[in-house]
C-alpha positions as CSV (number, residue, x, y, z in Angstrom):
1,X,116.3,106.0,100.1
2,X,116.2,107.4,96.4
3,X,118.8,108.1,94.5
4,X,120.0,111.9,93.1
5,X,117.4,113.2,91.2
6,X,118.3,112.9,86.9
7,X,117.2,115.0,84.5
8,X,115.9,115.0,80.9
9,X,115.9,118.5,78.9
10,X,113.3,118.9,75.9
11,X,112.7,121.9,73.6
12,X,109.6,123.8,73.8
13,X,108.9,126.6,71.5
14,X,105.9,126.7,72.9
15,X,106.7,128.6,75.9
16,X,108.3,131.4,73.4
17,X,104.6,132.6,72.4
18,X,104.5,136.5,70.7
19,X,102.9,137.5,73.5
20,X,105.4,137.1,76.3
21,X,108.0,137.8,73.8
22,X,106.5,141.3,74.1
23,X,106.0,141.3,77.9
24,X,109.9,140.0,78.7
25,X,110.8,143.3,76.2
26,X,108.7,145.5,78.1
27,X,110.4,144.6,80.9
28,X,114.7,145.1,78.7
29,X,114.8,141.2,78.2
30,X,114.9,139.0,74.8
31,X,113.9,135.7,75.4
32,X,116.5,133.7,73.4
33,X,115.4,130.0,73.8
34,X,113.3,128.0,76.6
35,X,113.3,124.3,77.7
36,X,111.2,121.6,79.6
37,X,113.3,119.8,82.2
38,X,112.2,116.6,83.7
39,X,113.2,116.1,87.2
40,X,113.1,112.8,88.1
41,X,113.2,110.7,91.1
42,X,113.7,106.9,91.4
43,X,114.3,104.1,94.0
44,X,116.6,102.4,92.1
45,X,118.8,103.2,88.8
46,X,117.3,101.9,85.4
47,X,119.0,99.6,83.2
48,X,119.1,100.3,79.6
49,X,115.6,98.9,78.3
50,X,113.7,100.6,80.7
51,X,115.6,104.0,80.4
52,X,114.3,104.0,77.0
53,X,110.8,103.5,78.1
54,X,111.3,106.4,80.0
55,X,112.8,108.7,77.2
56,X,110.1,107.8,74.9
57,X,107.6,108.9,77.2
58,X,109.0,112.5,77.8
59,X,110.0,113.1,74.7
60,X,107.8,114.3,71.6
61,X,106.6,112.1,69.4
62,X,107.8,113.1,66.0
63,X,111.2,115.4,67.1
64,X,113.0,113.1,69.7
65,X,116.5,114.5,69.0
66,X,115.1,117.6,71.0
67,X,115.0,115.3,73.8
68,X,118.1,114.4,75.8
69,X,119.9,114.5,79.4
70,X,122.0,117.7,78.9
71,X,120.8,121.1,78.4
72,X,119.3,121.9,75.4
73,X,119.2,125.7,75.2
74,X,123.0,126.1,76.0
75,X,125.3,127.9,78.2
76,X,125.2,131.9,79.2
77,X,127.0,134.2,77.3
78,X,128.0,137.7,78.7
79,X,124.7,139.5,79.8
80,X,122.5,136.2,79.8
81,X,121.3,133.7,82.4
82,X,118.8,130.9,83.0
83,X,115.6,131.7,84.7
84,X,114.2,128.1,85.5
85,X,111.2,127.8,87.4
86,X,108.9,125.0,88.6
87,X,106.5,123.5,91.2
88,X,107.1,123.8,95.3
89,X,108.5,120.8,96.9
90,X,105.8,121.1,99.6
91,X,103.6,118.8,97.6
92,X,103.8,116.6,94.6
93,X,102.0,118.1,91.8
94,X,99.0,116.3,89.9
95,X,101.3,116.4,87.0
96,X,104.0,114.0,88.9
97,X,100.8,111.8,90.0
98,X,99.8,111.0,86.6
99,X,103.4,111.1,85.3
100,X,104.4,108.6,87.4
101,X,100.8,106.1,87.2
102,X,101.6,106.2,83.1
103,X,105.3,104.8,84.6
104,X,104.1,102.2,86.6
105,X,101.4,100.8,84.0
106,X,104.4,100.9,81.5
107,X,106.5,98.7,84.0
108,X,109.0,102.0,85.1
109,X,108.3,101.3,88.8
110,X,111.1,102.5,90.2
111,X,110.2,105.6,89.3
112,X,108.5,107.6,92.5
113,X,107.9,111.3,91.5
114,X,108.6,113.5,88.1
115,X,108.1,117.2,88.8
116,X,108.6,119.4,85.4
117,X,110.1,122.9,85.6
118,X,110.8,125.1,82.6
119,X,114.0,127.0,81.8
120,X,114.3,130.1,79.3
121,X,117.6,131.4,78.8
122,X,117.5,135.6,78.8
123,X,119.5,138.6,77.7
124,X,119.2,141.5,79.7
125,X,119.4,142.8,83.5
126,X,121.4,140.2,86.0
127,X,119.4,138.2,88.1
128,X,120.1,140.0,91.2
129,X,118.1,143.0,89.3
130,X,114.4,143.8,90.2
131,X,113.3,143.7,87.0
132,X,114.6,140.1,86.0
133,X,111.9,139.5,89.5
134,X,109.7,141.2,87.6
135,X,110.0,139.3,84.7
136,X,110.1,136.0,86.6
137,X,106.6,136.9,87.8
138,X,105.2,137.0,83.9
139,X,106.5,132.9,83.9
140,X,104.8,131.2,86.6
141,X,102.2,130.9,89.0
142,X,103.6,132.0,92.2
143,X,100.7,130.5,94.2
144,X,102.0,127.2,93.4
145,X,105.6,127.7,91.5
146,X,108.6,129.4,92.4
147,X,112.1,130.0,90.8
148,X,115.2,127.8,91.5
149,X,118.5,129.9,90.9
150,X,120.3,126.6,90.3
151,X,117.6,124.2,89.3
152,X,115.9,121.6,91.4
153,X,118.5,119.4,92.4
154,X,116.7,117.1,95.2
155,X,112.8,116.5,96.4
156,X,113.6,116.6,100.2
157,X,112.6,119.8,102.0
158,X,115.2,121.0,104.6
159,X,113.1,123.7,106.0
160,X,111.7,122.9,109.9
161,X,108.0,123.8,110.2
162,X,107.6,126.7,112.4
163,X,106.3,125.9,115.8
164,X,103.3,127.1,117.8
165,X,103.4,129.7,120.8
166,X,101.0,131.6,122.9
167,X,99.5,135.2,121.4
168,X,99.9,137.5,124.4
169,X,96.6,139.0,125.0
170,X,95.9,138.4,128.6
171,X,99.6,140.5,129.2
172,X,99.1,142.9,126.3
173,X,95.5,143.0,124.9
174,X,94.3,144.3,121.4
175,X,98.2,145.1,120.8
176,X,99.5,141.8,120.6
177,X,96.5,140.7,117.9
178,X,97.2,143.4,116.1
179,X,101.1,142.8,115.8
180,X,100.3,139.2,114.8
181,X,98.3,140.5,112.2
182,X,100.1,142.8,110.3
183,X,103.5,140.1,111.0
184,X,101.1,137.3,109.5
185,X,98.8,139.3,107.4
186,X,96.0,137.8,108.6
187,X,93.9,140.7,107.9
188,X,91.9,141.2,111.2
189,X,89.7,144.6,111.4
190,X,89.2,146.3,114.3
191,X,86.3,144.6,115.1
192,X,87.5,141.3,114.9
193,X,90.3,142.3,117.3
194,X,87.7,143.9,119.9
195,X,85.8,140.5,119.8
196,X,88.7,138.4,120.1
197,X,90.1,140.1,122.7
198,X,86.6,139.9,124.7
199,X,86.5,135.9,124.1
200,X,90.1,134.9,124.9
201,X,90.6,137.8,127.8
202,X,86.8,138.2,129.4
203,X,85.2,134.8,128.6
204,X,87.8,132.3,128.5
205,X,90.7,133.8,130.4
206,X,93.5,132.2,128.3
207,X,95.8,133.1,125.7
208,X,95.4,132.2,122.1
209,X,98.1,130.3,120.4
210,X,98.9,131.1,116.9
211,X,97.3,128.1,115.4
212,X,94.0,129.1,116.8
213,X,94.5,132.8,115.3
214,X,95.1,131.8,112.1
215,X,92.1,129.8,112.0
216,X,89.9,132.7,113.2
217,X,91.5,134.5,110.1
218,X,90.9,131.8,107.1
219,X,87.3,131.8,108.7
220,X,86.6,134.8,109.1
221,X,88.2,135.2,105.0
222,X,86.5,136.4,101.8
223,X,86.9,132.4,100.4
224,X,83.9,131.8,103.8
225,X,81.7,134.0,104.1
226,X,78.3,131.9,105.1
227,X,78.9,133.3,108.7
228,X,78.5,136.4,107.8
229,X,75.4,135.6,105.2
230,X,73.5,133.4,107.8
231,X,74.2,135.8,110.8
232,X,71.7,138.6,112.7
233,X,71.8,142.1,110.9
234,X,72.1,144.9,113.4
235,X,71.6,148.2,112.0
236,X,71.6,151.4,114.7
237,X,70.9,148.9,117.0
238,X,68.1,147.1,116.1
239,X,68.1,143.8,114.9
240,X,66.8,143.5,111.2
241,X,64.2,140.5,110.8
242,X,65.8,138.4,108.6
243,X,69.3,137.8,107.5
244,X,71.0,138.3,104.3
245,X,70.6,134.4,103.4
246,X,67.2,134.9,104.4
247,X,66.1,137.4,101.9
248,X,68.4,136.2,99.1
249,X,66.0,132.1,99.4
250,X,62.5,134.2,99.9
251,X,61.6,134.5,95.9
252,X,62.8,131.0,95.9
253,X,60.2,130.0,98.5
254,X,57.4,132.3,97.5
255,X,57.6,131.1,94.0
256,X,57.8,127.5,94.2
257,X,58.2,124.8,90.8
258,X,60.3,127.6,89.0
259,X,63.6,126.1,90.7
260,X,64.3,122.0,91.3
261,X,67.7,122.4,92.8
262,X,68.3,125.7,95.1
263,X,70.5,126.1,97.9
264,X,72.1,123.0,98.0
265,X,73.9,120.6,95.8
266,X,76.7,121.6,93.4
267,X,74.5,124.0,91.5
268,X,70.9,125.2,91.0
269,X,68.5,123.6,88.4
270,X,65.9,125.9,86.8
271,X,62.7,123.7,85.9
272,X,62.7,122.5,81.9
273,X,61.2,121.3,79.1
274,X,60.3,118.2,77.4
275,X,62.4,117.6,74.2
276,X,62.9,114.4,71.6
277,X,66.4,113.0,71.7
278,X,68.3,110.4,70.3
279,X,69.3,107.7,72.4
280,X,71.5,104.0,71.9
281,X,68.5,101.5,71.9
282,X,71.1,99.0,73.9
283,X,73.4,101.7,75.8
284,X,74.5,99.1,78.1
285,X,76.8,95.8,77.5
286,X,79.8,97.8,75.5
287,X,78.1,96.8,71.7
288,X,77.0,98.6,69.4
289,X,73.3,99.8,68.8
290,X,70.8,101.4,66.6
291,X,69.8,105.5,67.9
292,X,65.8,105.7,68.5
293,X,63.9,109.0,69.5
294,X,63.5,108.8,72.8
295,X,61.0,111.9,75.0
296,X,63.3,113.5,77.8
297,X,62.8,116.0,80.4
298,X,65.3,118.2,80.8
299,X,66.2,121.0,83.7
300,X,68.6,123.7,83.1
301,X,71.3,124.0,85.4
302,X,72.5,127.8,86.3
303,X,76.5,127.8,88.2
304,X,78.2,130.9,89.2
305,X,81.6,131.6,91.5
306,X,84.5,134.1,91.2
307,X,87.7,133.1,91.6
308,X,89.3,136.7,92.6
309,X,92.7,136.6,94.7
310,X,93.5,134.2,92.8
311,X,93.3,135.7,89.8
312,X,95.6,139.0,91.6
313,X,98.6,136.7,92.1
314,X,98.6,134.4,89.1
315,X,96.0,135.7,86.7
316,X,96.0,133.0,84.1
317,X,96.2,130.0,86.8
318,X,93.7,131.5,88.7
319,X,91.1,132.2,86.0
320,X,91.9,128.6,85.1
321,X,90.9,126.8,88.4
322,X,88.5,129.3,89.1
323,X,86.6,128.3,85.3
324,X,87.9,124.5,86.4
325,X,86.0,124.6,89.8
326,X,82.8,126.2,88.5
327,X,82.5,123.4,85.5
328,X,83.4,120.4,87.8
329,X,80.0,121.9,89.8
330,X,78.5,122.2,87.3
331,X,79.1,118.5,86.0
332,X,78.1,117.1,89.5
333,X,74.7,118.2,90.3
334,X,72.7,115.4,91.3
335,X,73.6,112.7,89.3
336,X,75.6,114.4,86.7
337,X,74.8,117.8,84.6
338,X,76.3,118.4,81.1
339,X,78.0,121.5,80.4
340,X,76.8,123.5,77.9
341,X,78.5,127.3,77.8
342,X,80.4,129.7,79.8
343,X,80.6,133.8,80.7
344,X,83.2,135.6,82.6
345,X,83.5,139.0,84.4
346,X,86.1,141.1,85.1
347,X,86.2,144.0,87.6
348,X,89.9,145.4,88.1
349,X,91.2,149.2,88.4
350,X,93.1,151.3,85.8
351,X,94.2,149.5,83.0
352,X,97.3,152.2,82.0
353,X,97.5,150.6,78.5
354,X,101.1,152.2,76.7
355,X,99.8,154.3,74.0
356,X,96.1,154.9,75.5
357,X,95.6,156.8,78.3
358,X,92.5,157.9,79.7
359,X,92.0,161.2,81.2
360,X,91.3,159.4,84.7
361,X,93.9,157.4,84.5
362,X,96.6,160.2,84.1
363,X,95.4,162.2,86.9
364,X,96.2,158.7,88.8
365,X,99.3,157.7,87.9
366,X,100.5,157.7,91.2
367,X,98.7,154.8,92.0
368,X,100.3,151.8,93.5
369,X,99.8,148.2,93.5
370,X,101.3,145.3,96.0
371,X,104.2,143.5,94.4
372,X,102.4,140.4,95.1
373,X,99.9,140.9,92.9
374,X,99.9,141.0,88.8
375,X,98.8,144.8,87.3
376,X,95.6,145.0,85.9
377,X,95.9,144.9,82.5
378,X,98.0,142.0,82.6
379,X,94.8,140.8,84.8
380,X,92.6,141.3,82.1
381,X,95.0,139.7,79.3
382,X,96.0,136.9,81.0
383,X,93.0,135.9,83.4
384,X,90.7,136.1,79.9
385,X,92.9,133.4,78.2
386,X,93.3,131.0,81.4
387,X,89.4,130.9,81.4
388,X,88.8,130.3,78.0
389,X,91.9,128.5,77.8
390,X,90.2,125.8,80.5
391,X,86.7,125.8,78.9
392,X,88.0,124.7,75.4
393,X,89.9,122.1,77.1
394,X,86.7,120.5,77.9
395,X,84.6,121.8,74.8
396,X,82.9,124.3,76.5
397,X,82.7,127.7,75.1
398,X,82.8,131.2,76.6
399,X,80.1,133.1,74.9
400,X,80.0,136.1,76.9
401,X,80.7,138.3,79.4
402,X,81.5,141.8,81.1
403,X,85.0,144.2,81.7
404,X,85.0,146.7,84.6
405,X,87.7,149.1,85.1
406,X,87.5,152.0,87.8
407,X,90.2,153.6,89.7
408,X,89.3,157.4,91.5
409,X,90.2,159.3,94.5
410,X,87.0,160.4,96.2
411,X,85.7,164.0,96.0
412,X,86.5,165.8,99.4
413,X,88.3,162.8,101.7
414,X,90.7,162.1,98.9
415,X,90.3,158.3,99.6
416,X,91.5,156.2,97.0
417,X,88.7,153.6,95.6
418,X,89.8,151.0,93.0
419,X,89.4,146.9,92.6
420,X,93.0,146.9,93.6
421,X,92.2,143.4,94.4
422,X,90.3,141.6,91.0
423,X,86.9,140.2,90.8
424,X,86.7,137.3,88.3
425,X,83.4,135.8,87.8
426,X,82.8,132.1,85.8
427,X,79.4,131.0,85.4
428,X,77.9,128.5,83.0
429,X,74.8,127.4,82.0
430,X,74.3,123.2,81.4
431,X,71.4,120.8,80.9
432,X,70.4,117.7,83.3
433,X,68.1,114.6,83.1
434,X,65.0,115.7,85.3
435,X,65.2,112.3,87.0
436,X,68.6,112.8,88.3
437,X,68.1,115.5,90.3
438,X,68.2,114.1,93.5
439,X,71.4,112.8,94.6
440,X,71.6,108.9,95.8
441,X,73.9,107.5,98.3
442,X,76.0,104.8,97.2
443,X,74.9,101.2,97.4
444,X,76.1,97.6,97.5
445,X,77.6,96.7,94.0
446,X,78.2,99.9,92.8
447,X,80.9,100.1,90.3
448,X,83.7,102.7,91.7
């Protein structure tokens, strides 16, 4: 059974950057002062030694006095409060997993899990207000964070998973789809409803249960869309000859040797050139040894995903792990790729910046965006910065890319068009040994 959580508070100026200095005063807030706080979670209470491992671990290295177990940043004053916010309790974050490793290699067993939240203290609206929500959405990723109103105070989750039931479509047809959808937002079309309806009702003669529909709807989701890619085409009712996957591999199989990898694997290699490098003449055995030119044959490797919801509901995060994810394909092709440099796309709707409005934008104004989702020139701002922010992290740079913005009402229907929801694009270009193309299945005696 572990004990009540402890805490240790730290400074961090870092988190009072210019830039959201200016966002939280946009919004009526100052940011007076923010703070790291160190939930942590042990087995068994620490004697005195090994609480000192632990504080010099969380603390910085050459400013310990900003490290200790109160609160650093104070109490409220008339008109202020603390907006802390931090990790869900659903899952322990990598953070907490490496946290905790460095523990046990340092002897701290007893400690189980650290989760870190951060804690600014503000002056403005109270926190019942809309725009202290709104400004609580400029401080975290709300795909993987939210706030705590009174801090994190224990790691056990109190709420009961929901149970499954039955959908009631043999009783109530399209009806009861479509109620589950817009309760669930599982974003089934009218199609998708017509042929669900025909499978559960005509074919199998059964209800669905929930868990089943909400399967149907992360399949049938933007994130998979090979289905639809490898399926038949049927235009006016005739059934195209190939399908779209089809037609996108044909210049790959009409023009043969220009692509090694295509299709498969982490990412595609385009075929390369000889080149003289310099190599260790002894890589192997951990000593040191003289560099000789050595001929290598090198392919190019081409990677390209977007990472677009997303970068809607946490642009920076997203951006991140959608640069993250493209480089760690990138790095795995065959045997192992290099990474060499980056580019990023951006396709979101009118920007509104204060001070420079465009004549399309003004006739627009009334446009509105889900609360859910970030505004697009904080898209552009903070999305750009995660992705280059991640790339630099691993030495790869972000040399170029491309910035849409469009948001109109169409001439006649009046429909709105606009990339309400983002598209952010990371690609990257690397370099891979020739021979290594080909992946190999792990043998006896491999090292792990």
């Amino acid at each position: 059974m572990a004990l009540p959580l402890e805490h240790v508070y730290r400074l961090d100026e870092l988190h009072m950057n210019l830039a959201l200095q200016k966002k939280a005063a946009s919004l009526g807030f100052q940011l007076l002062a923010s703070e790291i706080c160190f939930n942590i979670e042990m087995s068994q209470k620490l004697d005195a030694e090994e609480d000192k491992k632990l504080k010099y671990l969380l603390q910085e290295t050459f400013e310990p006095e900003k490290c200790q177990s109160k609160s650093i940043i104070g109490n409220c004053n008339d008109g202020e409060a603390i907006l802390e916010v931090g990790p869900r309790q659903q899952f322990t974050s990598a953070w907490s997993s490496n946290a905790v490793s460095i523990c046990a290699s340092m002897g701290l067993k007893k400690v189980t899990r650290i989760e870190k939240s951060r804690r600014y203290r503000v002056k403005g609206a109270a926190p019942s207000t809309d725009a202290f929500r709104e400004l609580s959405l400029l401080v975290h990723d709300r795909m993987t964070e939210c706030v705590y109103p009174q801090g994190i105070q224990s790691f056990e989750s109190h709420k009961e998973p929901e149970s499954w039931k039955l959908v009631p479509v043999l009783a109530q047809g399209a009806a009861a789809l479509e109620k589950l959808s817009k309760e669930q937002g599982l974003g089934y079309d009218s199609q998708d409803i017509d042929y669900y309806v025909r499978v559960f009702r005509d074919e199998l003669k059964r209800d669905p249960t929930t868990v089943e529909c909400f399967d149907l709807a992360q399949g049938n989701s933007e994130h998979s869309r090979h289905w639809f890619f490898g399926g038949k085409v049927v235009i006016d009712g005739e059934t195209m000859p190939n399908t779209l996957f089809q037609l996108v591999k044909r210049p790959f199989k009409e023009r043969p040797g220009n692509s090694v990898i295509g299709f498969h694997d982490n990412s595609s290699a385009l075929r390369g050139f000889q080149h003289t490098a310099l190599q260790p003449s002894a890589p192997l055995g951990g000593k040191d040894s003289a560099l000789r030119e050595v001929q290598k044959d090198y392919d190019i490797t081409c990677t390209v995903e977007t990472h677009n919801f997303p970068c809607g509901i946490a642009p920076f995060a997203g951006a991140e792990t959608g640069a993250g994810g493209r480089m760690r394909d990138g790095a795995s092709t065959g045997q192992g790729s290099l990474i060499v440099a980056g580019v990023a796309g951006y396709a979101v709707g009118n920007l509104h910046i204060p001070g420079y409005e465009m004549p399309w934008e003004t006739k627009n104004k009334e446009f509105l965006y889900p609360h859910t989702m970030a505004k697009p020139l904080q898209i552009l701002i903070d999305a750009s910065n995660g992705a280059s922010d991640y790339g630099n992290k691993f030495g790869e740079p972000l040399l170029c890319g491309w910035t849409r913005t469009f948001g109109e009402r169409l001439p006649g229907s009046g429909q709105r068009f606009e990339w309400v929801k983002p598209i952010m694009l990371s690609g990257g270009l690397g370099q891979m040994d020739h021979a290594h193309i080909v992946t190999r299945s792990q043998q006896k005696g491999n090292s792990l």
